[in-house]
One Martini backbone bead per residue (centre of mass of N, CA, C, O) as a GRO file, in nm:
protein
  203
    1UNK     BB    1   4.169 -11.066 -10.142
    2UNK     BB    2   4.134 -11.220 -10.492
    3UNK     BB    3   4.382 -11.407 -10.608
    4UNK     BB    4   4.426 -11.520 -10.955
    5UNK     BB    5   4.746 -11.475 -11.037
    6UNK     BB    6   5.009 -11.464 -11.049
    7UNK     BB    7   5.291 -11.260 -10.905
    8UNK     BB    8   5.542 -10.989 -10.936
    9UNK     BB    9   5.464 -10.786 -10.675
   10UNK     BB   10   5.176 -10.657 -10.772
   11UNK     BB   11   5.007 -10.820 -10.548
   12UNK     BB   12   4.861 -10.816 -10.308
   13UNK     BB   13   4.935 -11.071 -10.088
   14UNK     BB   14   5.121 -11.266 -10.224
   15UNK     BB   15   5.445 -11.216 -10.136
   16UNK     BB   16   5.363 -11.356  -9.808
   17UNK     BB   17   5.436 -11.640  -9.938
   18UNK     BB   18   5.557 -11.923  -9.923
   19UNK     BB   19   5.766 -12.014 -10.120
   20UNK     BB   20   5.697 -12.273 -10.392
   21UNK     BB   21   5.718 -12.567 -10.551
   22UNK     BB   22   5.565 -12.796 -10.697
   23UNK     BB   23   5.779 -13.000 -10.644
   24UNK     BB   24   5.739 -12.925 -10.342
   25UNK     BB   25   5.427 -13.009 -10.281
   26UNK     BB   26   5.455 -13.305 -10.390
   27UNK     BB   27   5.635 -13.384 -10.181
   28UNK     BB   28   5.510 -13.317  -9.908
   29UNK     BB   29   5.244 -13.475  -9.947
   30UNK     BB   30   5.412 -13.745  -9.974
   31UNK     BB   31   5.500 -13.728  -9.704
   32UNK     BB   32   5.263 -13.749  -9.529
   33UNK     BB   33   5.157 -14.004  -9.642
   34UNK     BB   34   5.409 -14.169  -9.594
   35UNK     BB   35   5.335 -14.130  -9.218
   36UNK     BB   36   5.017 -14.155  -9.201
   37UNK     BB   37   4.909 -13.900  -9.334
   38UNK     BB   38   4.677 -13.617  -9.401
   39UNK     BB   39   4.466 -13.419  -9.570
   40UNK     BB   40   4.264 -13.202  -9.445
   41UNK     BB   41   3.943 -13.320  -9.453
   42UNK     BB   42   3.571 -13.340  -9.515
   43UNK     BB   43   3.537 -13.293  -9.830
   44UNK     BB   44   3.555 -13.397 -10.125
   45UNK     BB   45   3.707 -13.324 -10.382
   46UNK     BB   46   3.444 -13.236 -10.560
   47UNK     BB   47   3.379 -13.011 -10.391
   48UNK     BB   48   3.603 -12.839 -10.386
   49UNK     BB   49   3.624 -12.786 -10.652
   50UNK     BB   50   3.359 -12.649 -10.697
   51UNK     BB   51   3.396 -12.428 -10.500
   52UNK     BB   52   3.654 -12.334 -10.661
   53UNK     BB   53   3.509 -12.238 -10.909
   54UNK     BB   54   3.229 -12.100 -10.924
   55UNK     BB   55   3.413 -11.800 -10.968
   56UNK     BB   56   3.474 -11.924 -11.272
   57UNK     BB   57   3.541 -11.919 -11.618
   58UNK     BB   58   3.487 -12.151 -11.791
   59UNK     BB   59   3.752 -12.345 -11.990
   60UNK     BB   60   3.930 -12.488 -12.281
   61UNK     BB   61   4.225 -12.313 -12.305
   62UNK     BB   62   4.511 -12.152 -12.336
   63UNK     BB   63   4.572 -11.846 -12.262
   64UNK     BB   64   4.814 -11.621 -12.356
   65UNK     BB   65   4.972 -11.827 -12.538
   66UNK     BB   66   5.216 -12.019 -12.687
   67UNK     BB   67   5.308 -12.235 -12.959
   68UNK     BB   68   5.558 -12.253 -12.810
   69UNK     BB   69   5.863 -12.311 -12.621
   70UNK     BB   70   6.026 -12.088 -12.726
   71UNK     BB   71   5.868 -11.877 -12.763
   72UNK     BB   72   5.797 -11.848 -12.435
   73UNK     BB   73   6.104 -11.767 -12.376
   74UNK     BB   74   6.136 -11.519 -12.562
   75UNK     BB   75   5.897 -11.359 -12.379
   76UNK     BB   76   5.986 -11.357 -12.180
   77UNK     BB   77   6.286 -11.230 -12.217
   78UNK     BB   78   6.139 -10.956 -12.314
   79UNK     BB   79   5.983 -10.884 -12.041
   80UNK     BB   80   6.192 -10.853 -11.869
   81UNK     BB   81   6.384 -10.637 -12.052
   82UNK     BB   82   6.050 -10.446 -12.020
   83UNK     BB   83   5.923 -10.437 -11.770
   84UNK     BB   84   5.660 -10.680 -11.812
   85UNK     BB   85   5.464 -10.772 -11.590
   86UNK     BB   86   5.186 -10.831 -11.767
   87UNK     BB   87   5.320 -11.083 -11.920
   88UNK     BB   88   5.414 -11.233 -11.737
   89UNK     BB   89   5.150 -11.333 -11.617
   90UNK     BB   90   5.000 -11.437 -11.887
   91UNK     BB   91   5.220 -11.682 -11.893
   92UNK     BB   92   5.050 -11.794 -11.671
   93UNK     BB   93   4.864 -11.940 -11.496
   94UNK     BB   94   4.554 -11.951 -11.398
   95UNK     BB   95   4.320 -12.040 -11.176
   96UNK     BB   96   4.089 -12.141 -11.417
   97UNK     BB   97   4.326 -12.323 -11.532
   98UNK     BB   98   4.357 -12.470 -11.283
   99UNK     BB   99   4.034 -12.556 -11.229
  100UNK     BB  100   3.987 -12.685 -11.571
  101UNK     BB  101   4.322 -12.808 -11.653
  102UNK     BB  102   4.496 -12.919 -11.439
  103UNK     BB  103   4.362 -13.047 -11.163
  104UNK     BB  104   4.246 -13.316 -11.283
  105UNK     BB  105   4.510 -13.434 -11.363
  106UNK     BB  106   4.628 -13.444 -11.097
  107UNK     BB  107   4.761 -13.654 -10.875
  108UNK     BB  108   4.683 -13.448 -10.644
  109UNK     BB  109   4.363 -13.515 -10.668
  110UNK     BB  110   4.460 -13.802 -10.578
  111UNK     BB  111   4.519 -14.058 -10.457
  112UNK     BB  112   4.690 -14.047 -10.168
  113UNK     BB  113   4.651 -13.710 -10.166
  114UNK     BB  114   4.390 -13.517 -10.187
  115UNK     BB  115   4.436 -13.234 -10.263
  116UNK     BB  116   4.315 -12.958 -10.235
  117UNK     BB  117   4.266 -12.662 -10.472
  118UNK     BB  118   4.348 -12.453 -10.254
  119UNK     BB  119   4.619 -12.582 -10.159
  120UNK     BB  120   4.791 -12.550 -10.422
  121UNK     BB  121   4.733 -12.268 -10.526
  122UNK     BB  122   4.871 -12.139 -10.259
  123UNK     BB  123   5.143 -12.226 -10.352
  124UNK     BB  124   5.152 -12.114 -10.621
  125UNK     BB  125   5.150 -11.808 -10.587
  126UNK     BB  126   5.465 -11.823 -10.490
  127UNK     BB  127   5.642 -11.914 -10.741
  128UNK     BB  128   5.741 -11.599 -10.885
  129UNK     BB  129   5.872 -11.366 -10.724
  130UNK     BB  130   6.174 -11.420 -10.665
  131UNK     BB  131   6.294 -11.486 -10.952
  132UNK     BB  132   6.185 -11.274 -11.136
  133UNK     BB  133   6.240 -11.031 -10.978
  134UNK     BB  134   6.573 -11.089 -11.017
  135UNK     BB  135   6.554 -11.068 -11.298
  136UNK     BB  136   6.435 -10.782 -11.340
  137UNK     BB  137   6.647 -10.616 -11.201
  138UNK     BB  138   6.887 -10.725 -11.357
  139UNK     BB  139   6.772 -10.667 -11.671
  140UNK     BB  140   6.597 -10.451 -11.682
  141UNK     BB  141   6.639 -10.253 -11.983
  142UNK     BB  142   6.777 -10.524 -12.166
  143UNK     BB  143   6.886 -10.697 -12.401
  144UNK     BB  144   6.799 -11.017 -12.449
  145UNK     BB  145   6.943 -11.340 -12.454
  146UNK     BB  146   6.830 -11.631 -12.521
  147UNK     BB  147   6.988 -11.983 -12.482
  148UNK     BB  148   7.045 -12.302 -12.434
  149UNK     BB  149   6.766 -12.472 -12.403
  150UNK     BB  150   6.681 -12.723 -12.173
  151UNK     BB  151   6.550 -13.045 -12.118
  152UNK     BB  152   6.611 -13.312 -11.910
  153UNK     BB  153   6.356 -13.397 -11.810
  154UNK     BB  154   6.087 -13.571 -11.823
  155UNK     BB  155   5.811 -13.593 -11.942
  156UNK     BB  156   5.479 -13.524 -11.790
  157UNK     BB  157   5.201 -13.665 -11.851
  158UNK     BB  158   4.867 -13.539 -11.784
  159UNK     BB  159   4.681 -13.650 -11.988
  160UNK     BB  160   4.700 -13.394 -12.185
  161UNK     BB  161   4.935 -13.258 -12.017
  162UNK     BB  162   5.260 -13.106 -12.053
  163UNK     BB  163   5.582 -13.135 -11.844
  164UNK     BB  164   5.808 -12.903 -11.761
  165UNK     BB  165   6.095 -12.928 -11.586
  166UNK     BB  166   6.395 -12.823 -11.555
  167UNK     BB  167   6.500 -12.585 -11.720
  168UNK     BB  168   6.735 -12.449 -11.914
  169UNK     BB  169   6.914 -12.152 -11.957
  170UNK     BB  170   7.056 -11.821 -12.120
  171UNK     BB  171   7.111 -11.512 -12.008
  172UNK     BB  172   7.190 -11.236 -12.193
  173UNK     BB  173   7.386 -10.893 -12.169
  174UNK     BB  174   7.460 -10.580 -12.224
  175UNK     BB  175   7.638 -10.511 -11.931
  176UNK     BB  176   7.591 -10.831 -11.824
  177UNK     BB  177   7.579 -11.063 -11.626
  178UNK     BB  178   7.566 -11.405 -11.660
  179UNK     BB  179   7.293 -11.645 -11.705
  180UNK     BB  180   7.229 -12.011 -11.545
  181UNK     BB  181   6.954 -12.214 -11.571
  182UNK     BB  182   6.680 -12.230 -11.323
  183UNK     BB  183   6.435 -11.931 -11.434
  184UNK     BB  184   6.196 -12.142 -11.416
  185UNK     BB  185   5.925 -12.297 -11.427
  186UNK     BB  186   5.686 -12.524 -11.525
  187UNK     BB  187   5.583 -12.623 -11.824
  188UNK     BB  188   5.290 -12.597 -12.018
  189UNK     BB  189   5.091 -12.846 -12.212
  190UNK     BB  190   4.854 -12.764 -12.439
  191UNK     BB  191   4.734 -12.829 -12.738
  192UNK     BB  192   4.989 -12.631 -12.837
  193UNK     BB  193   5.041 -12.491 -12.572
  194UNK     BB  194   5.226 -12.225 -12.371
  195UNK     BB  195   5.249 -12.217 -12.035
  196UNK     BB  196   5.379 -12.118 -11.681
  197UNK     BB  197   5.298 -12.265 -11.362
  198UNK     BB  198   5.575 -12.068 -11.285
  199UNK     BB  199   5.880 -11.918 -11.194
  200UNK     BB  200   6.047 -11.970 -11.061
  201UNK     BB  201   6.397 -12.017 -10.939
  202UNK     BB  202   6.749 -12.087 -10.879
  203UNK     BB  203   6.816 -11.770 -10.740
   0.00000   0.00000   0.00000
């Protein structure tokens, strides 16, 4: 089976890799090469990158992304609210989306890292499921008010793309514990569109 988009454990097969954030896969990364290990491959990264795209649709935009950064944290906790698992994946990049408008602009993509985009991109399939989930069990079927939105890290632009890493949230609803923190992973901005690289959550 092969999974295109991250998924809310909706998609069988995808929520048995261990969790892993962006942040966290390229701190790996880092450290092998840091160690004096390289990434295995016998083939060029470029090579990758063509056999990775091959079966997929060339896009050139972000697909049912929201107009800003506000607009999809409330689209998010909407969907929470409505165990809306179909709009939570829409808000994610896709497979498509991460080898035509993410990976080529990723310091991951180039020395001294050189991640093939099949090993980035399986490390991400699991980025969404725990938090999402934990999510959508405590909130689902609530009236959700999302307020306090900031983003303390410093934005990181990659080419055109835009990556807002550790935002942290306030969301309540009536007759539930409120919760706060780092409750999605990191927002992709691209050409004033606005989608999740991951859901994950410090939950």
């Amino acid at each position: 089976m092969l999974c295109t988009a991250l998924s809310i454990t909706i998609i069988a097969g995808c929520a048995d890799k261990a969790a892993v954030s962006a942040d966290e896969q390229a701190k790996h990364v880092a450290e092998v090469v840091a160690a004096g290990g390289v990434v295995d491959s016998i083939l060029p990264i470029a090579e990758h990158l063509r056999r990775f795209r091959a079966a997929l649709p060339q896009t050139d935009t972000l697909r049912w992304a929201s107009p800003t950064r506000d607009a999809l944290i409330q689209r998010w906790a909407r969907a929470i609210g409505g165990n809306d698992t179909t709009d939570l994946n829409a808000m994610i990049m896709d497979r498509a989306e991460f080898a035509w408008l993410y990976y080529p602009d990723s310091p991951m993509s180039r020395p001294p890292y050189e991640a093939p985009p099949e090993l980035l991109w399986g490390q991400l399939l699991a980025s969404s499921n725990k938090g999402a989930t934990q999510l959508v069990s405590r909130f689902g079927g609530s009236r959700i008010t999302a307020t306090r939105l900031r983003c303390p890290t410093p934005p990181d632009t990659q080419g055109v793309n835009v990556l807002l890493s550790k935002c942290e949230v306030r969301l309540s609803a009536p007759g539930k514990p409120t919760v706060e923190g780092v409750l999605f992973g990191t927002i992709l901005e691209r050409a004033g569109r606005f989608k999740f690289v991951g859901l994950s959550s410090s939950l």
